[in-house]
MARBAMI-205694 format. One line per field, with one value per atom (N, C-alpha, C, O, CB): residue number from 0; atom name; x, y, z. Coordinates in nm, 2 decimals. Glycine has a CB too. Layout:
N
k = NUM:...
a = CA:...
c1 = X:...
c2 = Y:...
c3 = Z:...
This chain:
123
k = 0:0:0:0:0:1:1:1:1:1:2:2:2:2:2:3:3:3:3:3:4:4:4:4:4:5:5:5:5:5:6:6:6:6:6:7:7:7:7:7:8:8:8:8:8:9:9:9:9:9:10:10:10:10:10:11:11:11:11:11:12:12:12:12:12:13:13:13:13:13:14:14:14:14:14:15:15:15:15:15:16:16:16:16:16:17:17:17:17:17:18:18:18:18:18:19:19:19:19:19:20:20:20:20:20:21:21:21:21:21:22:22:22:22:22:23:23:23:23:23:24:24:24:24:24:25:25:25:25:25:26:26:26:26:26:27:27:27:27:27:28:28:28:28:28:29:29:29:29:29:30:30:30:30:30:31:31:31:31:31:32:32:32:32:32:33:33:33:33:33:34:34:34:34:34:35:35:35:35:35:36:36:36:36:36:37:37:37:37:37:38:38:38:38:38:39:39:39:39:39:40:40:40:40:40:41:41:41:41:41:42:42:42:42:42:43:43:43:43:43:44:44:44:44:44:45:45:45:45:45:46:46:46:46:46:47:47:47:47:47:48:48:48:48:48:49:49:49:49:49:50:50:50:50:50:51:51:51:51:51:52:52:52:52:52:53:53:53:53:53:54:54:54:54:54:55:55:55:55:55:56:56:56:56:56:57:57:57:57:57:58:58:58:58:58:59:59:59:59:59:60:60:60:60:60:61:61:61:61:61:62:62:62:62:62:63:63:63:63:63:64:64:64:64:64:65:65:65:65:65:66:66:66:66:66:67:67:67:67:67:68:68:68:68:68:69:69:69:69:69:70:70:70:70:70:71:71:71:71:71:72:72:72:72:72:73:73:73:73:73:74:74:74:74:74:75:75:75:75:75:76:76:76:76:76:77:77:77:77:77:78:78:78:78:78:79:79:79:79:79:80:80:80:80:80:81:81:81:81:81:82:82:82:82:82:83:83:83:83:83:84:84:84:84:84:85:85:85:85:85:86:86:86:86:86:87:87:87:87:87:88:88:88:88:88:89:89:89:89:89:90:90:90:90:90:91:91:91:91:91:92:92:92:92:92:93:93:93:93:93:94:94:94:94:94:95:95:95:95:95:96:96:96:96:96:97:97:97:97:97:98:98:98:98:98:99:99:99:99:99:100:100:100:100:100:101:101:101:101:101:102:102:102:102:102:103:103:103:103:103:104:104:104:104:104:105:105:105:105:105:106:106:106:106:106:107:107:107:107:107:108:108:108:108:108:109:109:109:109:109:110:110:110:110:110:111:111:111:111:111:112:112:112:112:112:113:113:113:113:113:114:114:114:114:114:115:115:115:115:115:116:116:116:116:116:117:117:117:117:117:118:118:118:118:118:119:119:119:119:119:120:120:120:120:120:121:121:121:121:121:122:122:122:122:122
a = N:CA:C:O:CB:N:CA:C:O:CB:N:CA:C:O:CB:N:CA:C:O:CB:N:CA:C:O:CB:N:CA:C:O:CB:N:CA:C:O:CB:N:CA:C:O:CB:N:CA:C:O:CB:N:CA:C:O:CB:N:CA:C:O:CB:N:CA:C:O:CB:N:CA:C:O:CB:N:CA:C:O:CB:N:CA:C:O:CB:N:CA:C:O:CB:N:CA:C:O:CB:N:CA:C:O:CB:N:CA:C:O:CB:N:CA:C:O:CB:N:CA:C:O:CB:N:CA:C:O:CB:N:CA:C:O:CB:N:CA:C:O:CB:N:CA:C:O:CB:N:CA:C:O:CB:N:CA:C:O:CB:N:CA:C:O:CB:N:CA:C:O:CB:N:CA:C:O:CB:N:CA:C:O:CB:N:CA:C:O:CB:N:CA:C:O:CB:N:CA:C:O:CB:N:CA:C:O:CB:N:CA:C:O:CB:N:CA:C:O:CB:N:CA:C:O:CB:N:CA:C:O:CB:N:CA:C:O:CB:N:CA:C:O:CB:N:CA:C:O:CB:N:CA:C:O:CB:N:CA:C:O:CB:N:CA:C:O:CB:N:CA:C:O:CB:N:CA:C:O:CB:N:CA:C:O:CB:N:CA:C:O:CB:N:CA:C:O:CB:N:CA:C:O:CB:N:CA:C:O:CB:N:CA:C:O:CB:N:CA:C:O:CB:N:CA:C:O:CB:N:CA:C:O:CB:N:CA:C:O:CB:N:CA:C:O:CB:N:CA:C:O:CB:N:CA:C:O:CB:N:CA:C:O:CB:N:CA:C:O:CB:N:CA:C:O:CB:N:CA:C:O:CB:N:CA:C:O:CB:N:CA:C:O:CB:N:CA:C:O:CB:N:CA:C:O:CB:N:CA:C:O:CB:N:CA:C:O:CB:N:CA:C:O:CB:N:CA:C:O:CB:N:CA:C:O:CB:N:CA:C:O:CB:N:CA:C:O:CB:N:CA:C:O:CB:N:CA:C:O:CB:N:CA:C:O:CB:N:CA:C:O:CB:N:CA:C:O:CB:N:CA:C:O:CB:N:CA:C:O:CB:N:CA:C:O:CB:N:CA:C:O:CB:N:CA:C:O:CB:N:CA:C:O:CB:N:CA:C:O:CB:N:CA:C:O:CB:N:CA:C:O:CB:N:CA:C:O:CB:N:CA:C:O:CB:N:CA:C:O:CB:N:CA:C:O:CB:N:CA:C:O:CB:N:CA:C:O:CB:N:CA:C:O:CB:N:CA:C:O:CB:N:CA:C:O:CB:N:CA:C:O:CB:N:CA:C:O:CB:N:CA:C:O:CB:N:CA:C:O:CB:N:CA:C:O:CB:N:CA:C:O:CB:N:CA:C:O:CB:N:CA:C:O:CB:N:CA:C:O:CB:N:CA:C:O:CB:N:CA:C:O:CB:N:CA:C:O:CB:N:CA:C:O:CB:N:CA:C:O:CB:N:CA:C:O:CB:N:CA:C:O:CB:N:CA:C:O:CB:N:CA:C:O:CB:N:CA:C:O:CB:N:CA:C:O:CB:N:CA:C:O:CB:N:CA:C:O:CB:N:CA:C:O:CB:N:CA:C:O:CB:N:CA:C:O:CB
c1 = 0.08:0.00:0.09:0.18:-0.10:0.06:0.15:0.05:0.10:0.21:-0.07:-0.18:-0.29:-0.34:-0.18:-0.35:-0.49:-0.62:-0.61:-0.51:-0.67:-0.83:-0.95:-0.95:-0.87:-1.05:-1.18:-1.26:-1.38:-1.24:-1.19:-1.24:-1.13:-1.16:-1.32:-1.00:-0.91:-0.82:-0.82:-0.83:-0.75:-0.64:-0.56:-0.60:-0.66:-0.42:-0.27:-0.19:-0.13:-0.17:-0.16:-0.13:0.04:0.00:-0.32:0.16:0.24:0.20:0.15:0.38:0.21:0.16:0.26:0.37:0.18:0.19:0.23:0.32:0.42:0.11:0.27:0.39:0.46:0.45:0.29:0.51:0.54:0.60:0.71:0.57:0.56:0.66:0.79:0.89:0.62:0.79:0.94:0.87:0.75:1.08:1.01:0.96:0.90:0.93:1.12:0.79:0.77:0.62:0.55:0.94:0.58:0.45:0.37:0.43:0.41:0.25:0.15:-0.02:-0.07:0.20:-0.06:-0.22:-0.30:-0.31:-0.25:-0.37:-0.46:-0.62:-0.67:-0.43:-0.69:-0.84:-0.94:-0.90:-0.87:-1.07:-1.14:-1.20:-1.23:-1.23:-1.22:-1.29:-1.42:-1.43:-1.29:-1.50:-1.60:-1.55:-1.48:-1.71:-1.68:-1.64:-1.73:-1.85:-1.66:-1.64:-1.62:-1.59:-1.51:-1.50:-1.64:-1.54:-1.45:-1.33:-1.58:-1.53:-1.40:-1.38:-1.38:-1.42:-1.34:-1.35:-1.52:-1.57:-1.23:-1.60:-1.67:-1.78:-1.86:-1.69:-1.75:-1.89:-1.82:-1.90:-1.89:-1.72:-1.68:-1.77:-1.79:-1.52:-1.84:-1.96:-1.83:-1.72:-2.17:-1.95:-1.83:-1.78:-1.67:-1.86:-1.85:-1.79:-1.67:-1.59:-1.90:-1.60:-1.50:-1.37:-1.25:-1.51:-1.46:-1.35:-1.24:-1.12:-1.44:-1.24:-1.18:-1.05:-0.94:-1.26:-1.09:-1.01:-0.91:-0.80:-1.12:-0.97:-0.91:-0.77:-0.65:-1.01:-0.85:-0.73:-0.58:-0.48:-0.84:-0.69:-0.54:-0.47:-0.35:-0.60:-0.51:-0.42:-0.35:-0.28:-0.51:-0.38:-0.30:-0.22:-0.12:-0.42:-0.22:-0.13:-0.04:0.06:-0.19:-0.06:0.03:0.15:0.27:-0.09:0.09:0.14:0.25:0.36:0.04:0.24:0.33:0.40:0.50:0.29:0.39:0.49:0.61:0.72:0.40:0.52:0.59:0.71:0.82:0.50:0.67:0.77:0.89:0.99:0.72:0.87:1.00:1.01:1.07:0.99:1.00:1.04:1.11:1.22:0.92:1.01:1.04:1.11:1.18:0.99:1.06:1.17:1.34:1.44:1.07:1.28:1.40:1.36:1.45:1.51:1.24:1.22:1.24:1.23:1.07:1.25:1.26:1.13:1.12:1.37:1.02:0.88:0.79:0.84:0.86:0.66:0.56:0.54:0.63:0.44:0.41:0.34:0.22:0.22:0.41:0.12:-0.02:-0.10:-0.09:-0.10:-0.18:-0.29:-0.42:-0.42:-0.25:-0.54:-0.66:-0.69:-0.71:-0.77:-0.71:-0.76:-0.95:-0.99:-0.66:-1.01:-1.18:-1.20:-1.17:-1.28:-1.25:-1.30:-1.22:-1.23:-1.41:-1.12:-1.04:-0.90:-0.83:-1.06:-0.86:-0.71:-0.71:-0.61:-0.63:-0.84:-0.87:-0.89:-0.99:-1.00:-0.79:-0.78:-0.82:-0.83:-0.72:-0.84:-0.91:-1.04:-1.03:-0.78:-1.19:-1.28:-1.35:-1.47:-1.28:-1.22:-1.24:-1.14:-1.02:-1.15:-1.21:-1.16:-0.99:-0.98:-1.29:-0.89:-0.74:-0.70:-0.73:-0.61:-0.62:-0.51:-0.40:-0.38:-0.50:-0.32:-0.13:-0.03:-0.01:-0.09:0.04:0.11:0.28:0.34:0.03:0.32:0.44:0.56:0.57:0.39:0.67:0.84:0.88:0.91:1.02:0.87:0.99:1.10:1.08:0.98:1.23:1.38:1.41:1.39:1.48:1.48:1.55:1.61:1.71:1.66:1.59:1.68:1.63:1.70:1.83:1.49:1.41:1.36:1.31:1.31:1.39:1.34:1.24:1.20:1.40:1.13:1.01:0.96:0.99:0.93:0.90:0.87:0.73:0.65:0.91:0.72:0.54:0.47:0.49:0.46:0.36:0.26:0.30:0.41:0.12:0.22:0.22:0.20:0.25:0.06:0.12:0.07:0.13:0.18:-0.06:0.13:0.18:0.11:0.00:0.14:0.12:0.06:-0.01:0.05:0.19:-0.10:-0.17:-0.18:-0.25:-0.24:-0.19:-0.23:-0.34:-0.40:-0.18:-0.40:-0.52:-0.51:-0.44:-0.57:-0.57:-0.58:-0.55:-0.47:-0.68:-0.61:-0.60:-0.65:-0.68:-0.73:-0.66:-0.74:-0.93:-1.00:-0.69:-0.96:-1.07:-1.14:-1.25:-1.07:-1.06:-1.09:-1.04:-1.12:-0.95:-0.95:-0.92:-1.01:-1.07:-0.81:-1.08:-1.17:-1.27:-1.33:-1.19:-1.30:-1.51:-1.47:-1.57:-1.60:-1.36:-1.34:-1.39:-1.50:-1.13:-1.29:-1.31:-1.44:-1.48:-1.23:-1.53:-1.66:-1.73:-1.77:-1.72:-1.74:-1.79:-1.78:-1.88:-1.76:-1.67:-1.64:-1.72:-1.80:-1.42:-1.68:-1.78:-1.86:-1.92:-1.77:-1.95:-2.09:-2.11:-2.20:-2.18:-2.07:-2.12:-2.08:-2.15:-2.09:-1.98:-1.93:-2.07:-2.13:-1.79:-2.13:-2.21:-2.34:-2.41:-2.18:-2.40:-2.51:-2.51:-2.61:-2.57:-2.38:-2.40:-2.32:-2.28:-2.33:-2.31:-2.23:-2.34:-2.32:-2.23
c2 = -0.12:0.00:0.12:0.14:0.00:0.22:0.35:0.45:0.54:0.42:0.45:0.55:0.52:0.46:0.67:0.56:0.55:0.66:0.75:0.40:0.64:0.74:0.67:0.60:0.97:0.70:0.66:0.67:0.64:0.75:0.72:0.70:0.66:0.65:0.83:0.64:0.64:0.53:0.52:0.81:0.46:0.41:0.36:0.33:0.33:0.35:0.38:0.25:0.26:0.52:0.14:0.04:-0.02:-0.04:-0.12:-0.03:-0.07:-0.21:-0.32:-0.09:-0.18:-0.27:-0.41:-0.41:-0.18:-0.50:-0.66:-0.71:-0.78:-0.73:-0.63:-0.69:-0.49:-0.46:-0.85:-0.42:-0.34:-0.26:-0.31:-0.35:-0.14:-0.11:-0.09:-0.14:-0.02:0.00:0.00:0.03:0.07:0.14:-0.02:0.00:0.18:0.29:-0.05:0.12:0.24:0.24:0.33:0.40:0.18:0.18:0.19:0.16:0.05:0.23:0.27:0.24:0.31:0.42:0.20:0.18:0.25:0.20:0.01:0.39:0.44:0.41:0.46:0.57:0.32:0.29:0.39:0.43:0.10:0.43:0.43:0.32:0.22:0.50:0.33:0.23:0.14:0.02:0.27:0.20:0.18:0.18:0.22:0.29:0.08:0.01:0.07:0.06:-0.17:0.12:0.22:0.12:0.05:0.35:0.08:0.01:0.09:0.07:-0.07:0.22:0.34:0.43:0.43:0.39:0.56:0.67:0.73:0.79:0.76:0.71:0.77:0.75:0.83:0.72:0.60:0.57:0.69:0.73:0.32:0.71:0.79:0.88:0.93:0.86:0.92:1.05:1.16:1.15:1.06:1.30:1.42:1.44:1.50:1.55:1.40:1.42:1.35:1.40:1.33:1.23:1.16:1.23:1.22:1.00:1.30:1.29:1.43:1.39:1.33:1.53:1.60:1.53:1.53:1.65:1.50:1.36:1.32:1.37:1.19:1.23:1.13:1.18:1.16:1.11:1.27:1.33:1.48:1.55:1.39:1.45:1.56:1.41:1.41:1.71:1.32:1.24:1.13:1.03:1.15:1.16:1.06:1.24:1.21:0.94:1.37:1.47:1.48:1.54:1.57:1.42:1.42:1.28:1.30:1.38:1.14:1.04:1.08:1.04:0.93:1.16:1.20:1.26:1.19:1.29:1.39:1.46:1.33:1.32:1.56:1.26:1.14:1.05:1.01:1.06:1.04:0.98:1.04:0.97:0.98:1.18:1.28:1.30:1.20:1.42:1.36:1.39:1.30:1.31:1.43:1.18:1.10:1.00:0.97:1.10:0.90:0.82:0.88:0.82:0.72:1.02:1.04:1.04:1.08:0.96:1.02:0.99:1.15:1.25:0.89:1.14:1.25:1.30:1.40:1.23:1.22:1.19:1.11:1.00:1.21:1.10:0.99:0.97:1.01:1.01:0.88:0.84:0.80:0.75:0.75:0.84:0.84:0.77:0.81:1.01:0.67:0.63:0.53:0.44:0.62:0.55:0.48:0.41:0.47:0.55:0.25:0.19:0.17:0.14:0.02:0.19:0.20:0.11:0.13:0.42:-0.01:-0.12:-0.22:-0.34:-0.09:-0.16:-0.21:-0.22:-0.12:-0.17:-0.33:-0.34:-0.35:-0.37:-0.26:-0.34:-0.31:-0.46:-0.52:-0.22:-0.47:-0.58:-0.70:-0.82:-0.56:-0.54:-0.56:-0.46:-0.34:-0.47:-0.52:-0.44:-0.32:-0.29:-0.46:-0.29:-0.19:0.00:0.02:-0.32:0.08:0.20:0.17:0.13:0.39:0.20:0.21:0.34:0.35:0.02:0.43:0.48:0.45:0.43:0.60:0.43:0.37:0.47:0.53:0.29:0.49:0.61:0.55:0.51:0.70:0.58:0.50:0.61:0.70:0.36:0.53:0.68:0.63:0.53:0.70:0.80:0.80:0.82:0.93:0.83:0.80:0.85:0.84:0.75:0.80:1.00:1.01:0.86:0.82:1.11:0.78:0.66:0.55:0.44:0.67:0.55:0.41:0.29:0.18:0.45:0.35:0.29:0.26:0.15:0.18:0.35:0.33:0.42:0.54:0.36:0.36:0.49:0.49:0.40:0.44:0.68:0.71:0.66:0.64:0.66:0.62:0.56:0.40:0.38:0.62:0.30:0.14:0.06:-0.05:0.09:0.15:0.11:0.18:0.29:0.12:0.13:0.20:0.35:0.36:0.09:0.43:0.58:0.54:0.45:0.74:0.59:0.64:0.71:0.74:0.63:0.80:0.88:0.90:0.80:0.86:1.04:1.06:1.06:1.15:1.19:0.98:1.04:1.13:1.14:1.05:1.25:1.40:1.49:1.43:1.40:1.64:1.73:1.69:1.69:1.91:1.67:1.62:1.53:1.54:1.58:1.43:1.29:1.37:1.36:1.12:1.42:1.48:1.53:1.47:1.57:1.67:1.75:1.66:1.65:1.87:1.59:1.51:1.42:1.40:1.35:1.37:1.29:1.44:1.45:1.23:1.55:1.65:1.70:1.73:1.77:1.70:1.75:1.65:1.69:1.76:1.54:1.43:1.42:1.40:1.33:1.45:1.47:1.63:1.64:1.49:1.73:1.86:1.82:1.93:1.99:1.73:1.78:1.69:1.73:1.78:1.56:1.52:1.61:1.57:1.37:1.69:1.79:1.86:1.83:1.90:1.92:2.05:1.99:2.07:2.14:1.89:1.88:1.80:1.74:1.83:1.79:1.69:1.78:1.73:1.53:1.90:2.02:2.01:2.08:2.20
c3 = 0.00:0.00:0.00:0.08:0.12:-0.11:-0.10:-0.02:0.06:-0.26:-0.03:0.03:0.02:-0.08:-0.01:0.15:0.12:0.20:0.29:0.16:0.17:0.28:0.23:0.14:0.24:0.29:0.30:0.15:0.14:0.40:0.04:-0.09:-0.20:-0.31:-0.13:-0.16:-0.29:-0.22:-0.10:-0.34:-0.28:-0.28:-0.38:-0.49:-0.21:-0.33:-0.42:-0.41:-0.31:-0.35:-0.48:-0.38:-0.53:-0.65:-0.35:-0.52:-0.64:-0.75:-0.71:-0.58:-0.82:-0.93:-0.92:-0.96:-1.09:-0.87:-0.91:-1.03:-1.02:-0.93:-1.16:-1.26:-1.34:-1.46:-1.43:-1.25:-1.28:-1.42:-1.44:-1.21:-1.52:-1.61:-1.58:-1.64:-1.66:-1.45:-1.37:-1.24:-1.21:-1.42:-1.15:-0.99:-0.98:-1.02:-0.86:-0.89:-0.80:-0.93:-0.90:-0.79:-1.01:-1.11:-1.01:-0.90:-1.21:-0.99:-0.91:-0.97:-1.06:-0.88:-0.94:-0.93:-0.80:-0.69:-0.91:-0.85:-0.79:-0.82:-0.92:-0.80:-0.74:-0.77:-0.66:-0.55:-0.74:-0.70:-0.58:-0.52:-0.58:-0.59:-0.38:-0.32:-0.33:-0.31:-0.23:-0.37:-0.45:-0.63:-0.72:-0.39:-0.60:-0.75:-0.88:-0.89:-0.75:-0.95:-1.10:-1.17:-1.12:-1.12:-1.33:-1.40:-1.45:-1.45:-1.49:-1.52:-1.61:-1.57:-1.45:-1.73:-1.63:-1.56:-1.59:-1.50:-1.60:-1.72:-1.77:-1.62:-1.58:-1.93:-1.58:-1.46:-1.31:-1.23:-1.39:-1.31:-1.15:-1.17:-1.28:-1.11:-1.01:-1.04:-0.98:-0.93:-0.92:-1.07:-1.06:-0.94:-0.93:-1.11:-0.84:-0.66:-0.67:-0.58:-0.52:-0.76:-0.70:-0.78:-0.76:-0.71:-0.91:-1.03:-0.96:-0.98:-1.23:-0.91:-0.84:-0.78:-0.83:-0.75:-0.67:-0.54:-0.63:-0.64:-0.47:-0.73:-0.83:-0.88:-0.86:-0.96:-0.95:-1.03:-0.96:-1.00:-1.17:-0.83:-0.76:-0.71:-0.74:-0.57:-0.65:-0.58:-0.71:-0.68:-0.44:-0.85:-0.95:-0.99:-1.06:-1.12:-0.98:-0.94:-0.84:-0.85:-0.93:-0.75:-0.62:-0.68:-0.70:-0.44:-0.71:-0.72:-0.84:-0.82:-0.74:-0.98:-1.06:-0.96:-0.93:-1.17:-0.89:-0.82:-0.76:-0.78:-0.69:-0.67:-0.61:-0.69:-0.65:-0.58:-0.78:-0.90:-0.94:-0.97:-1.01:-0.94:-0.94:-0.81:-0.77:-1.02:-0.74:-0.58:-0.49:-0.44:-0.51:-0.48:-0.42:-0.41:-0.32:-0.40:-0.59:-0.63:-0.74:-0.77:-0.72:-0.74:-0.84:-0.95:-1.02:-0.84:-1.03:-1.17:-1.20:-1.12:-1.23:-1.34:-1.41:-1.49:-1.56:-1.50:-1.46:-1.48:-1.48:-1.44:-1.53:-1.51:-1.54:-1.65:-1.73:-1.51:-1.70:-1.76:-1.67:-1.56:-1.83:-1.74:-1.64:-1.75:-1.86:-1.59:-1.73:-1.78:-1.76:-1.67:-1.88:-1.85:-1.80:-1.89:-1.99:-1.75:-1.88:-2.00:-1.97:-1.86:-2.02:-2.06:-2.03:-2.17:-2.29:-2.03:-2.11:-2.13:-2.23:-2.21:-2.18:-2.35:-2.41:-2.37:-2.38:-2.52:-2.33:-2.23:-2.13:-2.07:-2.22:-2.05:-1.94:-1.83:-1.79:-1.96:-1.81:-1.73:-1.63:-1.60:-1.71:-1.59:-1.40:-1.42:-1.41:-1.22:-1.47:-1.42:-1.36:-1.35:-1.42:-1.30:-1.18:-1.22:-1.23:-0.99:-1.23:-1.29:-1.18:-1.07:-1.26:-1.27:-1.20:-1.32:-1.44:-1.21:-1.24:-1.31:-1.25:-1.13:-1.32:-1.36:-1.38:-1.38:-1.48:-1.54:-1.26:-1.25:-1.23:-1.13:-1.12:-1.36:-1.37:-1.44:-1.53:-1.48:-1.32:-1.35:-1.46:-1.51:-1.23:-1.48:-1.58:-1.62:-1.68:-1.62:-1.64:-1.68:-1.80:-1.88:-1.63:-1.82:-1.94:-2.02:-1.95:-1.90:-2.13:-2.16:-2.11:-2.12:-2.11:-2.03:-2.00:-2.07:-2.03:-1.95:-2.24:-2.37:-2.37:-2.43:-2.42:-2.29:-2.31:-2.44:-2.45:-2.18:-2.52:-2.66:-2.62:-2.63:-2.85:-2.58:-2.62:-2.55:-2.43:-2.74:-2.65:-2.60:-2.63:-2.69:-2.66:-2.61:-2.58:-2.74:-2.77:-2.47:-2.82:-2.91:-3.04:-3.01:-2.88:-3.18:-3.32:-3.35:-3.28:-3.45:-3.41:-3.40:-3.56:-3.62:-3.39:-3.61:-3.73:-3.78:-3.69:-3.74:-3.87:-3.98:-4.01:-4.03:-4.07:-4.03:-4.07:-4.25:-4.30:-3.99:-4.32:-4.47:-4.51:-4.61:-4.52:-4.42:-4.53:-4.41:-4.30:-4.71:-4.43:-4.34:-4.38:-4.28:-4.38:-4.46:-4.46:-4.35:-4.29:-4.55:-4.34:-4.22:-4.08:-3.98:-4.26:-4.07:-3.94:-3.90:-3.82:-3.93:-3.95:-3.90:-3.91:-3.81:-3.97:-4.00:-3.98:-3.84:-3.77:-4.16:-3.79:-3.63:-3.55:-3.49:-3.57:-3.57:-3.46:-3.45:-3.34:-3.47:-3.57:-3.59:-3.49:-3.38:-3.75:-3.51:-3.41:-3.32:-3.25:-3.42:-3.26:-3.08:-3.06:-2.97:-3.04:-3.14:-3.10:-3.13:-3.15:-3.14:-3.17:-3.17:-3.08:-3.01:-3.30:-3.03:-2.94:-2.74:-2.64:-2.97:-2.74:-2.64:-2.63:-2.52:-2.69:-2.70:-2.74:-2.73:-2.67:-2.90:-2.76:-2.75:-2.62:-2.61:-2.86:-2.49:-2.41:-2.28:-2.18:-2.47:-2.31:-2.23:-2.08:-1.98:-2.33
């Protein structure tokens, strides 16, 4: 256990990216982030802010990598963010997965149109 209180807990990851990887869940059970009600999402996201700080401060890393898998990759049913150090030369590249290309500016914008219009009609 790295931390805990009466709604959040912080506990090191069993098969780690590098030591000191971290799994923050709430106590009650979320599967993603989209299910956390807005009362928790505050808490959440200052104490996976504190846990980055911890990574540099405390272990020495030179940074994080923070992330949430929601439903695809998602291992453990239960909403976790992955708060994992980082150092310069760790040969971690990016993100986990190959990057893509959009076709053209055409295809780019009709995705962004899709996300704004569902923002705007759901504000």
């Amino acid at each position: 256990m790295v931390w805990s209180d009466d709604r959040l807990m912080a506990f090191l990851d069993t098969r780690p990216v590098f030591k000191g990887h971290t799994l923050l869940v709430p106590r009650e059970h979320f599967v993603t982030l989209p299910d956390l009600p807005e009362a928790l999402l505050a808490p959440f996201l200052a104490m996976g802010q504190h846990l980055a700080t911890a990574m540099v401060e405390g272990l020495g890393a030179h940074g994080s990598f923070m992330g949430i898998n929601n439903v695809v990759s998602q291992t453990v049913p239960h909403l976790h963010l992955h708060v994992v150090p980082r150092t310069r030369g760790d040969r971690l590249r990016g993100f986990f997965w190959p990057r893509q290309k959009y076709a053209d500016d055409g295809e780019r914008e009709s995705y962004a149109k899709s996300l704004r219009s569902y923002l705007e009609a759901n504000a």
